[in-house]
C-alpha positions as CSV (number, residue, x, y, z in Angstrom):
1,X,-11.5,126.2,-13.4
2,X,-13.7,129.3,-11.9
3,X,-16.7,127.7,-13.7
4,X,-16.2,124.2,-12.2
5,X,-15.8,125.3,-8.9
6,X,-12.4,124.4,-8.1
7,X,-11.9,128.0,-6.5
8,X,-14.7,127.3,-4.2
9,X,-13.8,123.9,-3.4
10,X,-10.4,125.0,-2.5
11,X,-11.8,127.6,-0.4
12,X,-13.3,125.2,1.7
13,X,-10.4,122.6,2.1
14,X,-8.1,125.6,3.5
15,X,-10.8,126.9,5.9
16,X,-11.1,123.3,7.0
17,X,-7.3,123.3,7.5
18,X,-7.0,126.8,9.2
19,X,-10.0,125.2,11.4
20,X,-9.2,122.1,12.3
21,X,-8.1,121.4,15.9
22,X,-5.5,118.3,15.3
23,X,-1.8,118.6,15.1
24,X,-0.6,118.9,11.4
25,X,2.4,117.9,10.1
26,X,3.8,118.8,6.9
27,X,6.0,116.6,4.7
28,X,7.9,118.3,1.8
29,X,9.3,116.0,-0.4
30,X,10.2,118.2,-3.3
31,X,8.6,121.8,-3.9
32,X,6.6,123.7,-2.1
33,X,5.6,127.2,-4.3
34,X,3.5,129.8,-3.7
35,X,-0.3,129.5,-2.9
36,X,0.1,125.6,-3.5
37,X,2.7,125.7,-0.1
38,X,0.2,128.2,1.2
39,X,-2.9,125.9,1.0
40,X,-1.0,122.5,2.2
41,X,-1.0,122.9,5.9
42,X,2.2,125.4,5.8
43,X,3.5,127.3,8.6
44,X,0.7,130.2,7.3
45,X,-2.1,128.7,8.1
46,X,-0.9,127.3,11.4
47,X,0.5,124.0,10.9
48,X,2.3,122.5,13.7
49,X,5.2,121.2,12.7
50,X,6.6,121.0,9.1
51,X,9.7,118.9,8.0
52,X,11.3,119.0,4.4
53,X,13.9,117.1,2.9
54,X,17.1,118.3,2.7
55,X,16.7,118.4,-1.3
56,X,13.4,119.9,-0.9
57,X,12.7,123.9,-1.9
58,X,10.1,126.6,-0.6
59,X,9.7,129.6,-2.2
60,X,7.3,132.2,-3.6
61,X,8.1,130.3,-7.5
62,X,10.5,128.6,-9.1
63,X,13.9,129.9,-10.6
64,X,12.2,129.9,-13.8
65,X,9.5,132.0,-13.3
66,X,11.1,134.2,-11.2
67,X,14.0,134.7,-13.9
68,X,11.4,135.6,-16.4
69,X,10.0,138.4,-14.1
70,X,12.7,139.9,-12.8
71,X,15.1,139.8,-15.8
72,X,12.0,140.4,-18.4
73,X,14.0,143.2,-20.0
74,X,17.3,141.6,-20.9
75,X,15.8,138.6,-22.0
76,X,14.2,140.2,-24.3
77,X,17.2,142.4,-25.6
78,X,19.1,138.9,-25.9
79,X,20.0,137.8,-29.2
80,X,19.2,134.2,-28.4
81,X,16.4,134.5,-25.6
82,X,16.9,130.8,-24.9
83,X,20.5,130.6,-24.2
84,X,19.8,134.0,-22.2
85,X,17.1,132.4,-19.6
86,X,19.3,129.4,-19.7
87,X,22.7,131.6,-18.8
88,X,20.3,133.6,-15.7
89,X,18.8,130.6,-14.4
């Protein structure tokens, strides 16, 4: 992804967000994670208005990942790691 440009590319699409002079409005229909939320006209880079269904979630990551950081140790202890991440999630 670094070779074909895709940070670059991104790079430019949030300055032009962060730049532009319209009024943005955010739609979340399901997730909104981490740098992806970031980059989509959030609340970070000065969007005007955002709206999310009521179903929707925005957060730094997903359960999943975040059960795999912060509870790295005792899944790993686990017997069954599986039924472990499954019983913490």
């Amino acid at each position: 992804q670094e070779f074909g440009g895709i940070i670059l590319h991104g790079a430019k699409l949030l300055y032009a967000f962060c730049e532009a002079t319209v009024p943005k409005v955010t739609l979340i229909t399901r997730k909104g994670y981490g740098g992806a939320y970031d980059v989509m006209s959030s609340k970070h880079i000065r969007g005007d208005i955002n709206f999310a269904y009521p179903f929707s979630e925005i957060a730094v990551m997903g359960s999943d990942g975040a059960v795999n950081i912060i509870f790295r140790k005792e899944i790993e202890k686990a017997k069954d790691a599986q039924q472990e991440r499954a019983r913490l999630t």
